[in-house]
C-alpha positions, -999 to +999 in steps of 0.1 A: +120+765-005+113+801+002+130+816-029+108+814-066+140+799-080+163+769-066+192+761-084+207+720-080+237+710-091+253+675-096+286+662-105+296+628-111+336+625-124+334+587-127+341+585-158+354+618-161+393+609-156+387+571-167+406+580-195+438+585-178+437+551-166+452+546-204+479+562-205+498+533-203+478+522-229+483+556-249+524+549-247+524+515-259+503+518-287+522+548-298+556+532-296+546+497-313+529+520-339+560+542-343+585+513-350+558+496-373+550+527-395+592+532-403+594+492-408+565+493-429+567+520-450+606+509-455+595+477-467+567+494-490+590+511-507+614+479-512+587+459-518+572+482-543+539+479-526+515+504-520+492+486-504+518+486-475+527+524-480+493+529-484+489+507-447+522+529-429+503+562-438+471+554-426+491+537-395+511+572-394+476+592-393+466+566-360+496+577-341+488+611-342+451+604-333+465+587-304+491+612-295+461+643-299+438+621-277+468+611-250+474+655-251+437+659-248+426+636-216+462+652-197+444+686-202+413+676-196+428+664-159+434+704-154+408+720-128+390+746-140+397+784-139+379+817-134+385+819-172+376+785-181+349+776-156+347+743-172+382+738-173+398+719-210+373+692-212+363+702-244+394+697-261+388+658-258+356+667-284+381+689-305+407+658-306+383+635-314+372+662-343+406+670-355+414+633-354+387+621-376+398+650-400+438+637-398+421+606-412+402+617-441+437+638-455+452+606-448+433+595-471+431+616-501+470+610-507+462+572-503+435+579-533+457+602-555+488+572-550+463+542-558+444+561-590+484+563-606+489+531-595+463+518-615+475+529-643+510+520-640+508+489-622+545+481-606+560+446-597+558+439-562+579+417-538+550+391-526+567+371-499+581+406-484+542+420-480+528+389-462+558+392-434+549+431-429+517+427-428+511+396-409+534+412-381+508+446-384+479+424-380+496+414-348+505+453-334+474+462-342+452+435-326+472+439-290+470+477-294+431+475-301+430+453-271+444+475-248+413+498-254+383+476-257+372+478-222+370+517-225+350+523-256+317+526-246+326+557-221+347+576-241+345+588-278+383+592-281+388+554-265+361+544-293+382+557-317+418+549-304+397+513-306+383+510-340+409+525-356+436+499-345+408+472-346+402+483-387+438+488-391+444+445-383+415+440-408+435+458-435+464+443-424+443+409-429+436+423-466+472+431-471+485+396-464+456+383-488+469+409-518+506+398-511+497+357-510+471+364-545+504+385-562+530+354-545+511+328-563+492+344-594+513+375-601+488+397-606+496+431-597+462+445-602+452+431-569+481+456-551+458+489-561+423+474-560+434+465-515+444+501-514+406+511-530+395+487-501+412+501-474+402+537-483+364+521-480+369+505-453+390+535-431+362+562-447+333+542-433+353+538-395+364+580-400+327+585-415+307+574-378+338+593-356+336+626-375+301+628-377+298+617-334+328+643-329+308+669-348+274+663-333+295+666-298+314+701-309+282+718-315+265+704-282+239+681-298+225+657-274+255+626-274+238+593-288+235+572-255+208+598-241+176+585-241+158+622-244+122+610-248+129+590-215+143+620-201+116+643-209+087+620-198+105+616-163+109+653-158+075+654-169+059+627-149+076+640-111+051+647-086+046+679-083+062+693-117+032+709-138+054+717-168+091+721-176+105+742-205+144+754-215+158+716-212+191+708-227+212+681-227+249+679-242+283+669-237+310+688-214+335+663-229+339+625-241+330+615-206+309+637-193+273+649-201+253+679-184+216+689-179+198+721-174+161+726-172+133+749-157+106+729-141+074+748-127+060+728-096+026+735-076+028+738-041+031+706-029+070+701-033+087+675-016+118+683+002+140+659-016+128+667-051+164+679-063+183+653-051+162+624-063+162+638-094+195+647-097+206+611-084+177+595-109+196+614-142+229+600-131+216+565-125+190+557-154+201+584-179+239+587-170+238+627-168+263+633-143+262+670-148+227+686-140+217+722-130+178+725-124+160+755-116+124+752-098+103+778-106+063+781-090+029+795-109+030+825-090+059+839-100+065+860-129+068+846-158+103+833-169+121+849-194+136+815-209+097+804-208+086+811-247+084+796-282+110+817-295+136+803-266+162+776-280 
């Protein structure tokens, strides 16, 4: 090393493209969830239920979280420019963001419908709301399915996946309000599932919007361990001190790392490389860029209190 400062650079796209292994995934779930919003808000409004209109809306609101995640992993697949040095990864974060926000309008006009509802309770067609439902409990369980084994890589997979998985669990409370209105008649119960699906979708929109968030303004992403990372970096042989470490997310899939780490003389040859390859493996940071920097050198500009 005869320069003061070394840049590395590591790239691991493992799981950077993993999401387009779902397509297939992407257009089934959209086209069962297509046909089963029309058939289910149809039979809402026939049935006079607004659980199950309440159910096709929130539905409705998936399919366009699915179809704005599907758009974002095909652009994220696009190399990166001059312009855009790191190409559209981003845009998975802003999906995942815009989706999570989709959900909560979603839910205001499921609130407004439910609080008249409660005041002017309507009759509704029991045996008709078990049927839809039970068949949505279905669509939803094989569509949640097809996205289980990708959830804990991606944050748009982990919501394509809880979303469908919550929307079978309302389904489930569907079927229960048609079978307690079949054999009691008690209407009541149709509003008071629609106050439990709002619950239940704000706490599942709740945990996406604020990951999505934390992602969009480059906060570290949860599964870094950043005490771990910072008592590695600070435990390498040679490395005296490090300073101007960040950690954040280049997309859904893909997390980067730069630091400055001031070394004494004694430097092994393969310090970069093992370090590089020890972030990837123990802290999955498949993105880092570190600059070595020596005592003797002047004093780095990035090396104060006032520094982010």
């Amino acid at each position: 090393m005869n320069s003061s400062h070394h840049h590395a650079h590591s790239h691991d796209h493992s799981h950077s493209h993993e999401i387009s292994n779902y397509n297939r995934a992407f257009a089934v779930g959209v086209l069962l969830n297509i046909i089963f919003v029309v058939v289910e808000a149809g039979y809402g409004v026939i049935a006079g239920s607004l659980a199950l209109i309440a159910d096709a809306g929130h539905n409705l609101s998936d399919v366009l979280g699915l179809l704005l995640a599907w758009g974002a992993a095909s652009l994220a697949k696009r190399p990166a420019t001059e312009k855009r040095t790191y190409g559209f990864r981003k845009v998975t974060v802003m999906a995942a963001l815009a989706s999570s926000i989709l959900l909560l309008v979603a839910l205001g006009g499921i609130a407004w419908e439910t609080y008249g509802r409660f005041s002017d309770p309507k009759p509704v067609a029991g045996m008709t709301v078990i049927i839809v439902a039970g068949v949505g409990v279905v669509i939803n369980t094989l569509t949640a399915l097809l996205f289980m084994s990708g959830q804990k890589h991606d944050l748009n997979i982990r919501g394509a996946f809880l979303h469908m998985a919550m929307d079978a669990l309302v389904s489930v409370g569907v079927v229960i309000a048609g079978i307690v209105i079949l054999e009691t008649g008690w209407l009541m119960i149709d509003p008071l599932m629609s106050v439990f699906i709002i619950l239940l979708i704000l706490i599942t929109t709740w945990s996406l919007l604020r990951d999505s968030i934390n992602l969009a303004i480059d906060a570290v992403p949860n599964n870094i361990d950043m005490a771990g990372v910072k008592e590695y970096l600070n435990n390498l042989q040679s490395v005296t001190q490090l300073h101007d470490l960040h950690v954040w997310s280049m997309s859904t899939t893909e997390v980067a790392l730069s630091v400055h780490l001031i070394v004494d003389d004694n430097v092994p040859v393969n310090l970069l490389s093992d370090i590089q390859q020890q972030l990837q493996d123990s802290y999955e940071i498949n993105h880092s860029t570190i600059q070595i920097e020596r005592k003797a050198d002047a004093p780095c500009l990035l090396n104060k209190d006032t520094c982010i």
